[in-house]
Backbone atoms as SQL, in Angstrom:
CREATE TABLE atoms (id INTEGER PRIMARY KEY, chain TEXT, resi INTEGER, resn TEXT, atom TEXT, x REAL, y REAL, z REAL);
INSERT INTO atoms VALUES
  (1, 'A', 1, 'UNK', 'N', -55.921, 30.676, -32.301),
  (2, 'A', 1, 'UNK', 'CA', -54.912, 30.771, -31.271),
  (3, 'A', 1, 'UNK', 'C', -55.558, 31.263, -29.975),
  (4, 'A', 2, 'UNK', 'N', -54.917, 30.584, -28.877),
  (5, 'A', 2, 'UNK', 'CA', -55.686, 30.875, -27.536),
  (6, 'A', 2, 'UNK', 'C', -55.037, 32.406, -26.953),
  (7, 'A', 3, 'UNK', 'N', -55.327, 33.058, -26.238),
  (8, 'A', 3, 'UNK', 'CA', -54.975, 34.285, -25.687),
  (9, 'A', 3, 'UNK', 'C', -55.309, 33.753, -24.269),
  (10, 'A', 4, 'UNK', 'N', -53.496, 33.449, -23.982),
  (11, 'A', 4, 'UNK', 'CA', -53.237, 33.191, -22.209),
  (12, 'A', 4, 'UNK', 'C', -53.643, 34.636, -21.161),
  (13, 'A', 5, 'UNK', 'N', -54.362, 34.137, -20.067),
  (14, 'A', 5, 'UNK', 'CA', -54.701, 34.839, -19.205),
  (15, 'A', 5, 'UNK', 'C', -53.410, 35.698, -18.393),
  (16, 'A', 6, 'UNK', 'N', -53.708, 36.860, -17.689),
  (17, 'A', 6, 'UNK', 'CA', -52.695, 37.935, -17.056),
  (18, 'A', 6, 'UNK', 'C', -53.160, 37.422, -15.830),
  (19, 'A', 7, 'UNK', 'N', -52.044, 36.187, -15.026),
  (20, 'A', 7, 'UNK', 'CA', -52.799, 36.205, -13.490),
  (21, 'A', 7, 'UNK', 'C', -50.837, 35.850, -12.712),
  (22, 'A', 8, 'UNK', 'N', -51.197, 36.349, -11.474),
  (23, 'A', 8, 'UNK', 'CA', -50.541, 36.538, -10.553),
  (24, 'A', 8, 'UNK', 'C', -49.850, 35.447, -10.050),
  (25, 'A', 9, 'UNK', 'N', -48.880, 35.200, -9.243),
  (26, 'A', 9, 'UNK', 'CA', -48.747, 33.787, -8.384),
  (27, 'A', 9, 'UNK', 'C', -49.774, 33.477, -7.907),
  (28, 'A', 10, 'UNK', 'N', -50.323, 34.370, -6.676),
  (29, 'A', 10, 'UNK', 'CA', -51.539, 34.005, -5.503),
  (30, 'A', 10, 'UNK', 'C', -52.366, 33.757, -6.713),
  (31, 'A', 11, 'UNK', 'N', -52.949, 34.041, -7.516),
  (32, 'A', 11, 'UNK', 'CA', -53.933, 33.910, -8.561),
  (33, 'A', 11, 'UNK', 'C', -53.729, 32.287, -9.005),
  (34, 'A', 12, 'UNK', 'N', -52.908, 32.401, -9.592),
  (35, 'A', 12, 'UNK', 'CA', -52.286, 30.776, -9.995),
  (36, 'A', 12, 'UNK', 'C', -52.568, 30.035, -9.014),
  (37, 'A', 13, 'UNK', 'N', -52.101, 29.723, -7.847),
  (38, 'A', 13, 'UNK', 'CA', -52.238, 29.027, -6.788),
  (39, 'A', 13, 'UNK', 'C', -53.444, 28.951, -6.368),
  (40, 'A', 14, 'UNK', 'N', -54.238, 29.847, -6.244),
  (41, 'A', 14, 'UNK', 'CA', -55.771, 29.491, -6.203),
  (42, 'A', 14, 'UNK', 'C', -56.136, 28.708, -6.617),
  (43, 'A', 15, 'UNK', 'N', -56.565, 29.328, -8.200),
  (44, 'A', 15, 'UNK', 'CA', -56.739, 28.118, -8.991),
  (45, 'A', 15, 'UNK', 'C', -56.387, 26.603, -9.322),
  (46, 'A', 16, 'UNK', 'N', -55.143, 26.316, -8.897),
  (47, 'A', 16, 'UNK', 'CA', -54.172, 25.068, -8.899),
  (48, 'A', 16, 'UNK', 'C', -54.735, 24.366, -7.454),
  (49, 'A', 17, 'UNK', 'N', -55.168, 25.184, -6.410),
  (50, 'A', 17, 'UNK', 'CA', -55.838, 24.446, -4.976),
  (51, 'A', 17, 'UNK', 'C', -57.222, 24.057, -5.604),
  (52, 'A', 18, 'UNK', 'N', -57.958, 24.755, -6.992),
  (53, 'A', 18, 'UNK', 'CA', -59.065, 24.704, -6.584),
  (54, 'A', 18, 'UNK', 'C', -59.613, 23.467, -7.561),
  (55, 'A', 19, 'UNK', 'N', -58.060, 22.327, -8.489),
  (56, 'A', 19, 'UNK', 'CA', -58.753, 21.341, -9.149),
  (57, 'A', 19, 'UNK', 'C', -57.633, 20.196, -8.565),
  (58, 'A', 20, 'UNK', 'N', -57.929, 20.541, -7.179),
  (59, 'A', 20, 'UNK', 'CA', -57.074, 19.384, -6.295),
  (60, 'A', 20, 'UNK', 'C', -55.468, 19.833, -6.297),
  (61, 'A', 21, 'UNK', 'N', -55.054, 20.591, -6.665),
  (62, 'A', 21, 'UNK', 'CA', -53.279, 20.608, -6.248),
  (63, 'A', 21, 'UNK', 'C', -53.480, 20.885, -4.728),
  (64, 'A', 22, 'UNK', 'N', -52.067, 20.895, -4.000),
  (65, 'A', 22, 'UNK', 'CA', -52.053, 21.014, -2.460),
  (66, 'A', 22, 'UNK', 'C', -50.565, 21.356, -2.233),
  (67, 'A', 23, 'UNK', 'N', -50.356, 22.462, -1.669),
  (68, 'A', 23, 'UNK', 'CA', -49.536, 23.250, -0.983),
  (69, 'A', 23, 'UNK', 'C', -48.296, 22.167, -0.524),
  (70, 'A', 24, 'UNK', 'N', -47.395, 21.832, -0.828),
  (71, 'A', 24, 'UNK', 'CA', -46.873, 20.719, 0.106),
  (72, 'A', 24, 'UNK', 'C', -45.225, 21.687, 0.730),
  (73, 'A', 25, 'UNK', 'N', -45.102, 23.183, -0.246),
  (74, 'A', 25, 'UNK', 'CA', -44.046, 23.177, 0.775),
  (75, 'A', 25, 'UNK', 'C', -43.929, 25.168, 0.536),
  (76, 'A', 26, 'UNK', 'N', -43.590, 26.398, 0.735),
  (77, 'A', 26, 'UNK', 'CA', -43.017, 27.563, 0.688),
  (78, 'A', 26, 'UNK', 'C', -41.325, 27.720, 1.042),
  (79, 'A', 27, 'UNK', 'N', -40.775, 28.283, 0.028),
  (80, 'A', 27, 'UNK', 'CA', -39.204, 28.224, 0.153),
  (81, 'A', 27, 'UNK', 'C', -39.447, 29.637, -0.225),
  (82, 'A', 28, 'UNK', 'N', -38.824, 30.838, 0.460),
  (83, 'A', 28, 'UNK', 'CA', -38.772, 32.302, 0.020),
  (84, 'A', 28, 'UNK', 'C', -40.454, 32.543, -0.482),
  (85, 'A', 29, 'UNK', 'N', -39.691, 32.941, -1.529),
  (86, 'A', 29, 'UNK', 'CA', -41.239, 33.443, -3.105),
  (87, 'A', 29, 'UNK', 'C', -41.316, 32.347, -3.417),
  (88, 'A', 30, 'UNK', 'N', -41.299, 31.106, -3.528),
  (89, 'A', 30, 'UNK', 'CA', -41.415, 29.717, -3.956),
  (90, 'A', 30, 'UNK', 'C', -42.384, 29.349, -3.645),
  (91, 'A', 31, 'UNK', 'N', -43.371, 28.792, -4.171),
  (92, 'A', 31, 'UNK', 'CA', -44.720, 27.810, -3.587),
  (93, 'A', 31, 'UNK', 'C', -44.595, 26.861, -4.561),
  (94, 'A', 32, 'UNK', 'N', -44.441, 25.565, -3.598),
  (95, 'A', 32, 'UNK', 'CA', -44.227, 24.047, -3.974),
  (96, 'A', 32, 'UNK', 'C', -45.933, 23.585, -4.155),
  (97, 'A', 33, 'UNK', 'N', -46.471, 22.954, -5.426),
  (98, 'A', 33, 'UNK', 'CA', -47.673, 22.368, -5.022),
  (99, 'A', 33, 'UNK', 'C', -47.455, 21.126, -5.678),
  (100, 'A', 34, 'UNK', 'N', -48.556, 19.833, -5.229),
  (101, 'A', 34, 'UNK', 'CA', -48.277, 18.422, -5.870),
  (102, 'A', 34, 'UNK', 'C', -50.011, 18.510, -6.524),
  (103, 'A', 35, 'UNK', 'N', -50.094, 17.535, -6.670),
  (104, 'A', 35, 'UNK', 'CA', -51.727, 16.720, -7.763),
  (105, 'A', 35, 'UNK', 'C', -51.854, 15.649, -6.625),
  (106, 'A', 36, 'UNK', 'N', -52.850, 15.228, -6.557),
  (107, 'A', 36, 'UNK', 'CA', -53.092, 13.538, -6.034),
  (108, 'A', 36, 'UNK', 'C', -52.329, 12.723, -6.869),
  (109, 'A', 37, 'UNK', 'N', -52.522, 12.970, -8.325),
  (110, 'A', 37, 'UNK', 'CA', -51.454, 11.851, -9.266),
  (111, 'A', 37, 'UNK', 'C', -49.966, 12.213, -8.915),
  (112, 'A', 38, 'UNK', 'N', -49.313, 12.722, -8.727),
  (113, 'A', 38, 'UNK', 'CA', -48.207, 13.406, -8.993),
  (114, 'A', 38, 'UNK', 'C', -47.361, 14.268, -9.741),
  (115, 'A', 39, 'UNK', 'N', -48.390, 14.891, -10.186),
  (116, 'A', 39, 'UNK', 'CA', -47.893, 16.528, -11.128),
  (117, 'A', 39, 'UNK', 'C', -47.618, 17.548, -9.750),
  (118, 'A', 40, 'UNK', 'N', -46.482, 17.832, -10.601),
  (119, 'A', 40, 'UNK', 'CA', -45.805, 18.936, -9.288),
  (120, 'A', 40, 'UNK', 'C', -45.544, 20.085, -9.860),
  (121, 'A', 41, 'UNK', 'N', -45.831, 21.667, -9.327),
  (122, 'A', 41, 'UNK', 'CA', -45.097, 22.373, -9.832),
  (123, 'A', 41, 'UNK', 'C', -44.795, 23.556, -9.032),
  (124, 'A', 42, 'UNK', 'N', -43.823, 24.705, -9.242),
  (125, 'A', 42, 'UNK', 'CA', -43.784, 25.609, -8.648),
  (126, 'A', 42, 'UNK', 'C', -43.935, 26.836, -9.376),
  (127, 'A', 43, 'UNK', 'N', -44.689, 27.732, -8.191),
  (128, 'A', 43, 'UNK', 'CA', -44.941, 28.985, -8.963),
  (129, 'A', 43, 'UNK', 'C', -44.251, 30.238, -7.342),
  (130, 'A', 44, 'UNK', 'N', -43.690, 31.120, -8.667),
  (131, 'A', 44, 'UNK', 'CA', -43.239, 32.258, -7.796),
  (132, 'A', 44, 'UNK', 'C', -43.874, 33.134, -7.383),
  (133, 'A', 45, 'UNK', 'N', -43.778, 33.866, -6.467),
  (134, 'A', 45, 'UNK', 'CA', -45.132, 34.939, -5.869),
  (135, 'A', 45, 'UNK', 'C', -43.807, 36.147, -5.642),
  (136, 'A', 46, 'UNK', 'N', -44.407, 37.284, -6.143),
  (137, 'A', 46, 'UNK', 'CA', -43.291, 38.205, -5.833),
  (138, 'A', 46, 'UNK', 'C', -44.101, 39.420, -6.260),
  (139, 'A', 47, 'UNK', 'N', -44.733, 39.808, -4.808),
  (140, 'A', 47, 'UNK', 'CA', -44.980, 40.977, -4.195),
  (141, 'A', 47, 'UNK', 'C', -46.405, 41.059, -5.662),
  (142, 'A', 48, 'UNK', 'N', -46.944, 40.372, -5.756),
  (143, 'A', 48, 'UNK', 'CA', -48.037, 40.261, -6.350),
  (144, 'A', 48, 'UNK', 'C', -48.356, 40.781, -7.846),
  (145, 'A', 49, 'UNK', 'N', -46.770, 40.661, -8.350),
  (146, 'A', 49, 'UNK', 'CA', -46.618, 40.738, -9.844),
  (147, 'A', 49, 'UNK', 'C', -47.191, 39.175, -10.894),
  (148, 'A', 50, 'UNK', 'N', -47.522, 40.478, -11.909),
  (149, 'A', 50, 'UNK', 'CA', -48.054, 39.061, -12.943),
  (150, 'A', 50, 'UNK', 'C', -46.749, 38.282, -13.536),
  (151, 'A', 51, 'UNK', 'N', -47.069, 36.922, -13.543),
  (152, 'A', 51, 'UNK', 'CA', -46.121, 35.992, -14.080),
  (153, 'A', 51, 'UNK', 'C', -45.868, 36.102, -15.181),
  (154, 'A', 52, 'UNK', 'N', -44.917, 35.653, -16.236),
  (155, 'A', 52, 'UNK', 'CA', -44.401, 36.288, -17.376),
  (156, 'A', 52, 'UNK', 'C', -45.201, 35.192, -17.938),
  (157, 'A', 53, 'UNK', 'N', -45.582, 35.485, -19.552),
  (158, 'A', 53, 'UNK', 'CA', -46.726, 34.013, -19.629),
  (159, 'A', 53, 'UNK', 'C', -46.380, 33.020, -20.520),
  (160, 'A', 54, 'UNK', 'N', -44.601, 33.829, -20.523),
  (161, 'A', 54, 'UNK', 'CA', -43.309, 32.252, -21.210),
  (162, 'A', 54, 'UNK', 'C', -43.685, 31.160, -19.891),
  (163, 'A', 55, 'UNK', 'N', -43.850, 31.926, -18.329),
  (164, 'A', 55, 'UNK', 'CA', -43.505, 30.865, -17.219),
  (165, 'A', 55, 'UNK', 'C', -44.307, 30.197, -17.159),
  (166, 'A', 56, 'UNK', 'N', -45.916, 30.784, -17.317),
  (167, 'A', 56, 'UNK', 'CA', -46.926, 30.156, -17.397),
  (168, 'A', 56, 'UNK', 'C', -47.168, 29.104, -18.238),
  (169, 'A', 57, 'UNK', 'N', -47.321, 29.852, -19.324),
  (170, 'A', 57, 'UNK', 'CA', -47.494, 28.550, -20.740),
  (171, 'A', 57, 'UNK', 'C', -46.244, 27.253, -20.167),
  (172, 'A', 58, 'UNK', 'N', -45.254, 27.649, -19.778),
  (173, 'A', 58, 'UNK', 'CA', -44.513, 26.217, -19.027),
  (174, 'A', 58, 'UNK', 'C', -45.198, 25.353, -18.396),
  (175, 'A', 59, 'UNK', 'N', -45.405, 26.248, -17.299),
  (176, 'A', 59, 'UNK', 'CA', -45.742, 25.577, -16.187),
  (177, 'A', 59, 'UNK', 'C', -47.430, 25.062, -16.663),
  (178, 'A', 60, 'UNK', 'N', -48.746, 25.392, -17.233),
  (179, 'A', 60, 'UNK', 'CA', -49.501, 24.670, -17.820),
  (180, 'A', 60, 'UNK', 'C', -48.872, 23.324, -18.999),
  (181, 'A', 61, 'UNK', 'N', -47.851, 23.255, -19.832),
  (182, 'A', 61, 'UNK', 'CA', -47.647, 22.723, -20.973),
  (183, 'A', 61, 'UNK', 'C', -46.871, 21.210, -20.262),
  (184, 'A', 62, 'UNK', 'N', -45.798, 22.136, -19.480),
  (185, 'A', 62, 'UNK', 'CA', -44.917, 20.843, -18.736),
  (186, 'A', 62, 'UNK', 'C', -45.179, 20.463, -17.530),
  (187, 'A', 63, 'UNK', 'N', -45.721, 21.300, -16.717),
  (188, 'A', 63, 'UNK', 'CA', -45.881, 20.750, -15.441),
  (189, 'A', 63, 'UNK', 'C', -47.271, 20.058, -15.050),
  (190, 'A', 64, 'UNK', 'N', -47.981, 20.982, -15.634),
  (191, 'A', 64, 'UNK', 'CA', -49.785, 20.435, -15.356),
  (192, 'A', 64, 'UNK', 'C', -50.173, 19.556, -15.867),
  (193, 'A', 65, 'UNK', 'N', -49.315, 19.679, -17.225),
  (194, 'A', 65, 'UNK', 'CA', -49.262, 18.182, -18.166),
  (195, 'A', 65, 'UNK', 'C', -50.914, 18.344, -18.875),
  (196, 'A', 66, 'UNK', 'N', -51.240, 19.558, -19.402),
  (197, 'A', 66, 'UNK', 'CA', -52.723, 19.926, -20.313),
  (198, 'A', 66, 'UNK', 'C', -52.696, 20.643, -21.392),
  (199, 'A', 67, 'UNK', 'N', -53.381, 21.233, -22.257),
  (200, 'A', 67, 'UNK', 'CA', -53.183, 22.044, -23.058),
  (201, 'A', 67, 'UNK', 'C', -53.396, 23.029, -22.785),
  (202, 'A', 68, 'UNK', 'N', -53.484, 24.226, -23.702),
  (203, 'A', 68, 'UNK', 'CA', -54.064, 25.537, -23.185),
  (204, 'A', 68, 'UNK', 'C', -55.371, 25.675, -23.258),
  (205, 'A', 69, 'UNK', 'N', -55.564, 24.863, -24.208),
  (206, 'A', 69, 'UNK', 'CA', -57.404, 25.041, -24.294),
  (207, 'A', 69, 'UNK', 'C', -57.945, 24.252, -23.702),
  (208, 'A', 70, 'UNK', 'N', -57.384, 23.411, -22.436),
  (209, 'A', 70, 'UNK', 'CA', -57.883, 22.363, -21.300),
  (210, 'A', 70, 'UNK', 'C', -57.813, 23.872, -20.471),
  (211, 'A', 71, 'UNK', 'N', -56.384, 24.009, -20.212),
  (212, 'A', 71, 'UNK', 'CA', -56.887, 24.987, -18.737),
  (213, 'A', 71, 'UNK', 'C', -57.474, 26.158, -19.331),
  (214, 'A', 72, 'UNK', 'N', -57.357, 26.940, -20.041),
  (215, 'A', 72, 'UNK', 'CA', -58.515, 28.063, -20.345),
  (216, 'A', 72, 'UNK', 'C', -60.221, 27.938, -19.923),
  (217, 'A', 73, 'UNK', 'N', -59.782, 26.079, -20.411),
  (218, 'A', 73, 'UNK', 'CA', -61.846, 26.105, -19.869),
  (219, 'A', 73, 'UNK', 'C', -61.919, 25.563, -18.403),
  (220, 'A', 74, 'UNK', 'N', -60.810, 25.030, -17.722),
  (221, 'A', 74, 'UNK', 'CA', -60.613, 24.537, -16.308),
  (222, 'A', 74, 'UNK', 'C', -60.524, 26.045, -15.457),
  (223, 'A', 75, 'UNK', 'N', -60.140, 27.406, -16.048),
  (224, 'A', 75, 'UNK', 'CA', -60.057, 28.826, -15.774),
  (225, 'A', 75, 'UNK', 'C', -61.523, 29.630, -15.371),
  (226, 'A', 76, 'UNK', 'N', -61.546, 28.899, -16.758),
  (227, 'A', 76, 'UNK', 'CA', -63.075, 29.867, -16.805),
  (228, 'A', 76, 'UNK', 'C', -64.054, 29.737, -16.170),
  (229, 'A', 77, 'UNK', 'N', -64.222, 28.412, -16.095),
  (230, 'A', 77, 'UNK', 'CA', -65.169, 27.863, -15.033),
  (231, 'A', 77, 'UNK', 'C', -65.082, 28.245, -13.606),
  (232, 'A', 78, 'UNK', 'N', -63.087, 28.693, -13.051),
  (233, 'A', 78, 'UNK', 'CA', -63.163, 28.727, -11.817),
  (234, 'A', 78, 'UNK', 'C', -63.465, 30.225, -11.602),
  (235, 'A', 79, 'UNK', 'N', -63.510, 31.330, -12.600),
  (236, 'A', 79, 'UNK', 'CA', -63.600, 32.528, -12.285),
  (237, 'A', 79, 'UNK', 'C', -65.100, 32.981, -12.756),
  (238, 'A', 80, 'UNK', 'N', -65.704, 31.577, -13.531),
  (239, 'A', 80, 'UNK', 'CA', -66.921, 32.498, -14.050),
  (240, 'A', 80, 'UNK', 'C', -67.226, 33.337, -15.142),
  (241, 'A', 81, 'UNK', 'N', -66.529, 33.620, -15.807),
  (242, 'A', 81, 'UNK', 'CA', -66.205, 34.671, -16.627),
  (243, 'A', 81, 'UNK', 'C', -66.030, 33.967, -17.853);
């Protein structure tokens, strides 16, 4: 079993800019991002609390459209670690 990472909105969003997603819109705490293909998703930013990692595992499972053990190693690579 994989053990999901403790990361932030801004954290998330980094990472999501850094395998091509792109910013396309901010509503409040809302950050809208798209894919070149068209995977879309949103992640909340609120005052730089960690995301709950029911929202996460979502938002990797349904929105990113990967597994966990795709982005864990798409992660690791971006932090190094």
């Amino acid at each position: 079993m994989y053990k999901i990472p403790t990361l932030s909105g801004k954290e998330l969003i980094r990472f999501l800019e850094s395998i091509n997603f792109i910013v396309i819109r901010t509503r409040g705490s809302h950050v809208r991002l798209r894919s070149e293909d068209g995977r879309v998703t949103t992640v909340p930013v609120h005052a730089n609390d960690d995301l709950p990692k029911g929202l996460l595992r979502k938002i990797i499972r349904d929105d990113l459209e990967m597994s966990l053990a795709d982005f864990l190693e798409l992660y690791t690579r971006h932090t190094g670690k």
